[in-house]
C-alpha positions in Angstrom: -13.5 11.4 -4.4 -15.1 9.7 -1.5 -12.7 7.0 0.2 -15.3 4.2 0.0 -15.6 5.0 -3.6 -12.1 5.5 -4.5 -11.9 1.8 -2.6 -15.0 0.4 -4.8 -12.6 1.2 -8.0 -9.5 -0.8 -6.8 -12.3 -3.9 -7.8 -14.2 -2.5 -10.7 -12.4 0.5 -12.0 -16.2 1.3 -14.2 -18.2 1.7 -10.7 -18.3 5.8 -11.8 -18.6 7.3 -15.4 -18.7 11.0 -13.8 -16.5 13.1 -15.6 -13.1 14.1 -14.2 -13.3 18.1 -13.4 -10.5 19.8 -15.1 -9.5 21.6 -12.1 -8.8 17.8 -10.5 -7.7 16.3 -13.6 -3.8 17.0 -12.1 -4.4 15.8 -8.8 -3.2 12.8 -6.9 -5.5 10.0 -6.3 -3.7 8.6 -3.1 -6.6 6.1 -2.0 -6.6 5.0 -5.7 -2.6 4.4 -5.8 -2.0 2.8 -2.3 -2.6 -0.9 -4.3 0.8 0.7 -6.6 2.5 2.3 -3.1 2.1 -1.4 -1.0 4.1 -3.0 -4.2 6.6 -0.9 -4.0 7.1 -1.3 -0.1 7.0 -5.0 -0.4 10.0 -5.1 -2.1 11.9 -4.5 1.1 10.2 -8.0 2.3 13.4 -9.6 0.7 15.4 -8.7 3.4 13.4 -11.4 5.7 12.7 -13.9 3.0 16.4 -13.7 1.0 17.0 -15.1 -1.9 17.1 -18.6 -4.0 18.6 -19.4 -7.3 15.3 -20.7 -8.3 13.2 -17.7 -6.9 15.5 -15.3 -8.2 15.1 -17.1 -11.7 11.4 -16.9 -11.8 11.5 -13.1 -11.0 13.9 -13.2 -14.2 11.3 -15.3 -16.0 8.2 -13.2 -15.0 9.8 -9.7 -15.9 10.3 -11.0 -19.9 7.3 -12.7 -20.1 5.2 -9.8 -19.2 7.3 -7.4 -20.8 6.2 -8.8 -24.2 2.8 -8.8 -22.8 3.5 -5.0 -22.6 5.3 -4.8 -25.9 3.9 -7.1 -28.0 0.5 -7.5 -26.8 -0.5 -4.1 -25.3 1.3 -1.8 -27.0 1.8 -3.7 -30.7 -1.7 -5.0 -30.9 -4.3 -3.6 -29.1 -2.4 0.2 -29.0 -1.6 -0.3 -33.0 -3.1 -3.0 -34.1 0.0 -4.0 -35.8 -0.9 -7.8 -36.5 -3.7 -9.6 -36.6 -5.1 -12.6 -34.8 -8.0 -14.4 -33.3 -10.8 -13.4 -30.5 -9.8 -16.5 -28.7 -6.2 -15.7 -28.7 -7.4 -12.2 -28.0 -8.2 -12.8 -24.9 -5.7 -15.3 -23.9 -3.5 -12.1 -24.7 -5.6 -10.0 -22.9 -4.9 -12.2 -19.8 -1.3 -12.1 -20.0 -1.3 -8.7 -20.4 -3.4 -7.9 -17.4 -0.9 -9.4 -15.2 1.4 -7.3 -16.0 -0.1 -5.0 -13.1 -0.3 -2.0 -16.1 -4.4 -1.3 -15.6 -6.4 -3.2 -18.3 -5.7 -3.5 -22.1 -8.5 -0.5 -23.1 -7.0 2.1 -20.5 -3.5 1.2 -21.8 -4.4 1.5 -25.4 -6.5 4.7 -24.9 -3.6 6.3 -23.4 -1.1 5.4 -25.6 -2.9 6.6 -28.6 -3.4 9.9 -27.2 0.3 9.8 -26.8 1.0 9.5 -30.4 -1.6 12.0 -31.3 -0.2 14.8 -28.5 3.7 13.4 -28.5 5.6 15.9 -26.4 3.3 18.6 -26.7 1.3 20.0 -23.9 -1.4 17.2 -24.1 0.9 14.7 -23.6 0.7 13.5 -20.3 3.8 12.0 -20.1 6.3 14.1 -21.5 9.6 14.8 -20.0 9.7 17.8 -21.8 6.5 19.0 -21.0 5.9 18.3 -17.6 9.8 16.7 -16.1 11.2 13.5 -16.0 10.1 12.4 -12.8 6.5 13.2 -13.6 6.5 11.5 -17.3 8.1 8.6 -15.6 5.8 7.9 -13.1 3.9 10.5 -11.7 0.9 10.5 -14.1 0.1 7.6 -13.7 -1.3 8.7 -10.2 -3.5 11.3 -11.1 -7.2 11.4 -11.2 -7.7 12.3 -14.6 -5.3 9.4 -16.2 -7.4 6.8 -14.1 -10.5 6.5 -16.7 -10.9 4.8 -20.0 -11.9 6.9 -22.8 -13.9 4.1 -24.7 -14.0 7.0 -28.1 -10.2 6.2 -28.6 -11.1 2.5 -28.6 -14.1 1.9 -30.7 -12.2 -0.7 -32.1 -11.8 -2.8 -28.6 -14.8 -1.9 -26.7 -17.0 -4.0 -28.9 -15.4 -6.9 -27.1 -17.0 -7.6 -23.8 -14.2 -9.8 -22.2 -12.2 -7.1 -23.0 -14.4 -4.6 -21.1 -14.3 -7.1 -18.0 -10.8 -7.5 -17.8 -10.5 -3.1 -18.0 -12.8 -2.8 -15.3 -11.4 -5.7 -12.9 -7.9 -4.9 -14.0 -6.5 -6.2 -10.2 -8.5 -9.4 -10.7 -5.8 -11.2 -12.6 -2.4 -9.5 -10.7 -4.1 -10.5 -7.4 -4.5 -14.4 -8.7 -0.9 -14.0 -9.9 0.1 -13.1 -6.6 -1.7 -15.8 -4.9 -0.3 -18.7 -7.2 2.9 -17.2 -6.7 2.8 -18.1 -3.0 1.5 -21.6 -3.8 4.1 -22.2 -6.1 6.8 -21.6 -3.3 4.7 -23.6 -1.1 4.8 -26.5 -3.1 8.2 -26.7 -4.2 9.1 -26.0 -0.6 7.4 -29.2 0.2 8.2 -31.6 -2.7 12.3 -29.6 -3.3 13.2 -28.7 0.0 16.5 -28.4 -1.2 15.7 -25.6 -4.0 15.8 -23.4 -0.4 12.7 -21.4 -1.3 9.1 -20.9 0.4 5.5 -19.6 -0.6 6.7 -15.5 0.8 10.0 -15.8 -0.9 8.4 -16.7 -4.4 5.4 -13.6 -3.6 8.2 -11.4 -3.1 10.7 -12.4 -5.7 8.1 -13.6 -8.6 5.6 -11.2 -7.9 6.9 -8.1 -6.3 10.1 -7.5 -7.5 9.4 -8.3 -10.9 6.6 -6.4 -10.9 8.0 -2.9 -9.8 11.5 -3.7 -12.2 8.5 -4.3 -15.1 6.6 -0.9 -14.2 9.9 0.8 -14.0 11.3 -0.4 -17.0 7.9 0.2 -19.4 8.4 3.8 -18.0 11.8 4.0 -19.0 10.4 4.5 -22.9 8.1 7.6 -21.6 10.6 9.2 -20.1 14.2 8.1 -21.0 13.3 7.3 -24.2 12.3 11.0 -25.1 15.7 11.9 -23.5 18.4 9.6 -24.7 19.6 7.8 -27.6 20.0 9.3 -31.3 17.2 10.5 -33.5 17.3 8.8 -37.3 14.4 10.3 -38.0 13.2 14.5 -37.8 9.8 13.7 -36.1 7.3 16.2 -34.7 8.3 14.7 -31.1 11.6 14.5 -29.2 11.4 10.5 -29.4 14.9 9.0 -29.6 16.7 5.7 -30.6 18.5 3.9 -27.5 20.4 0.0 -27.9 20.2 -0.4 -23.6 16.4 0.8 -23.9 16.0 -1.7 -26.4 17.2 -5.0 -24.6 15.5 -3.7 -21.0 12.4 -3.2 -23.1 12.4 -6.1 -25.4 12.9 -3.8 -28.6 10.6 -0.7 -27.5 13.8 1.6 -27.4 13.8 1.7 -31.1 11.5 4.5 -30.6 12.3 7.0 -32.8 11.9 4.2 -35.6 8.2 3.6 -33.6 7.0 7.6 -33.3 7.7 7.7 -37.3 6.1 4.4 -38.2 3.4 3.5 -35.6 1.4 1.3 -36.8 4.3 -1.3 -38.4 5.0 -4.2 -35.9 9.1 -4.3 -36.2 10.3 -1.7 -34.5 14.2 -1.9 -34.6 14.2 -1.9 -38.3 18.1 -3.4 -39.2 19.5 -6.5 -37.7 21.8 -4.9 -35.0 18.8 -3.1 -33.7 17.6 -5.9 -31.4 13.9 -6.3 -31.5 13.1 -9.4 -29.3 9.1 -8.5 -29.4 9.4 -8.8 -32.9 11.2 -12.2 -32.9 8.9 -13.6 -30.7 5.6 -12.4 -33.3 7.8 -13.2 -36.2 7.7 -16.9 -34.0 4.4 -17.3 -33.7 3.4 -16.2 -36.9 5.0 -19.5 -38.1 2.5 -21.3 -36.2 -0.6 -19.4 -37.4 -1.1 -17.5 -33.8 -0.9 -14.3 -35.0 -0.8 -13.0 -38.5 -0.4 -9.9 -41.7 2.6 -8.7 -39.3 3.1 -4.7 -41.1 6.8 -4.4 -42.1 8.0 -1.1 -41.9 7.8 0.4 -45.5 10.7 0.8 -48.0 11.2 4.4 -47.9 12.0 3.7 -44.0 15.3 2.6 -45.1 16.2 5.5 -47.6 18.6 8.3 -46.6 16.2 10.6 -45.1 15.5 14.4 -46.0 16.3 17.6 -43.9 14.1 18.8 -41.7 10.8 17.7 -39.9 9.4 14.6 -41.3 5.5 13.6 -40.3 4.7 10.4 -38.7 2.2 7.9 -40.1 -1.3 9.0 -39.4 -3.1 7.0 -36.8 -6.8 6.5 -37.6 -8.2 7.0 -34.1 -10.3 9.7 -32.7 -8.5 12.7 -30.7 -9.0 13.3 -26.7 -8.7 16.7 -25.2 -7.0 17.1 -22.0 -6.8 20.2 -19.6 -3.8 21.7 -19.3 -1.4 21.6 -16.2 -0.4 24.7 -14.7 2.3 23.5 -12.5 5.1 21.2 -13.4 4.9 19.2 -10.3 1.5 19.4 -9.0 0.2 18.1 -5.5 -2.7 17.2 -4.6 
C-alpha cells in the first residue's frame, strides 16, 4: 500500500474496500502499525515522569475497566451476542469498548467469530499451534490481511450505523482518551499539588501503560490460553482452562468452558472458577441494563464422555483465509 494511504486509514480504517491479495494477506503493514509501535515506546516515558500513588491507581483503574469492555462488551455481546440490551446502551458500550485501543467493535467481532469457526486449524489466524506463540500473541494483528472488517460475519452489527462510525474511526475515541488523560493530571496538579502527579505522568501511567498491559493481557487468551491450563472438555481445538488467566482476564481464562459453549454469557461455570465479567453482567442485569443473560446448559455440568466432544454451533457465516506458508513471515 501507498504510505499516504496506509496514513488515511490510521483516521478512517473504510477509506479502501480493495480486496487484500492473498499473496500480501501475511505481510506486515508497518505504516499501518507505527500508531501500536509509538504505544509501546512510550511506555519508557515513565522513567522521566515517575510514579504517583494516585497515577499508578488510575492505570489500575483503566486496565479493569476496559478489560470488561473487552470481555464483556466486545467479546460477550457483540462477538456472541450472549445477552441482550438496548441500542442506546449499545453504543454507550460501543464507546467503552473502543477505548480499549482493540480496533472497533465490528473488526473485533468479525475476527473473533472466524476464530471459533477455524479454532486452531490452519485458518485460524491466531493459533499458537498453527502459526507459534509469538505470532498468535501478537503478530497477526500487524498484518495486512487481519486489518479489514468482513461486514458478511456481522450482518447482525452492520445494520447499525453508529456502529459502523466507531469501526471506521476506531482511533477517534483512544486519541480523546489520551488527551483527557493529560488534562486530568493537569488539573489535579493544579487543584492537589500534593497528590505529586502532572498532565505527562497521568498520559503515561493512565493511558500508556495501561494500554499495552490491556493488549498484552487480551492476547494472553490467544496464545496462552491454547497452551496452558487443563482441558474439562474434548473439544475440536486445543483451548484450555487456566485460574491466573482467569483473574488477569476478568474470567476469559475459563476458555475451554468458552470454546465448548460459546454463545452462553458465564464462562467459569462453578463458583471457584472466578468469572468477574460475569458478576459484573449478572450486576447490571439487576438494574434492567442488560438482559436474557444464556446460562450455560445442564448437561455442561454432567460427567463428560470420552473422546471429542463438538462445540455449540455458531450461526454466523464462514470467511476463508489464504493459507501462510511460513511460520514467521516478514514483510
Amino acid at each position: 500500500m501507498g504510505l499516504f494511504k496506509s496514513m488515511a486509514l490510521w483516521f478512517d480504517s473504510g477509506v479502501t474496500t480493495e480486496p487484500v491479495p492473498k499473496e500480501e494477506f501475511w505481510k506486515i503493514e508497518w505504516t499501518r502499525i507505527l500508531p501500536m509501535i509509538f504505544m509501546h515506546v512510550a511506555v519508557i516515558g515513565v522513567i522521566w515522569v515517575g510514579w504517583s500513588p494516585i497515577a499508578v491507581g488510575v492505570a489500575v483503574g483503566m486496565y479493569f475497566i476496559r478489560m470488561f469492555a473487552i470481555t464483556g462488551i466486545y467479546h460477550r455481546y457483540f462477538s456472541h451476542r450472549a445477552f441482550k440490551t438496548s441500542r442506546f446502551m449499545q453504543f454507550l458500550f460501543a464507546l467503552l469498548g473502543a477505548s480499549a485501543v482493540q480496533r472497533g467493535p465490528l473488526w473485533w467481532a468479525a475476527h473473533h467469530r472466524h476464530h471459533h469457526r477455524h479454532s486452531d486449524d490452519p485458518e485460524d489466524v491466531h493459533s499458537p499451534h498453527q502459526h507459534g506463540f509469538w505470532w498468535s500473541h501478537i503478530g497477526w494483528i500487524t498484518t495486512r490481511g487481519a486489518f479489514p472488517t468482513d461486514y458478511k460475519v456481522i450482518p447482525d452489527l452492520v445494520k447499525y450505523k453508529e456502529l459502523r462510525f466507531l469501526d471506521r474511526a476506531d482511533l477517534l475515541i483512544p486519541v480523546l482518551l489520551a488527551v483527557g488523560m493529560f488534562l486530568f493530571g493537569v488539573i489535579l496538579n493544579a487543584i492537589w499539588p500534593a497528590l505529586g502527579t502532572g498532565g505527562f505522568q497521568m498520559l503515561v501511567w493512565g493511558f500508556f501503560i495501561s494500554t499495552v498491559c490491556l493488549l498484552h493481557g487480551t492476547c494472553t487468551i490467544n496464545s496462552l490460553a491454547h497452551l496452558i491450563g487443563r482441558r474439562r472438555y474434548q473439544t475440536t481445538d486445543k483451548s484450555r482452562n487456566s485460574f491466573l488467566l482467569a483473574l488477569i482476564t476478568l474470567g476469559e481464562g475459563w476458555h475451554n468452558n468458552h470454546h465448548m459453549y460459546p454463545g452462553v454469557t458465564r464462562q467459569g461455570f462453578y463458583w471457584w472458577e472466578i468469572d468477574i465479567t460475569y458478576y459484573i453482567l449478572r450486576t447490571m442485569s439487576i438494574f434492567g441494563l442488560v438482559w436474557d443473560l444464556r446460562p450455560p446448559p445442564r448437561i455442561a455440568f454432567e460427567p463428560q464422555p470420552a473422546g471429542v466432544a463438538t462445540p455449540t454451533p455458531i450461526e454466523t457465516p464462514t470467511i476463508e483465509l489464504p493459507s501462510r506458508a511460513q511460520p514467521n513471515p516478514v514483510a
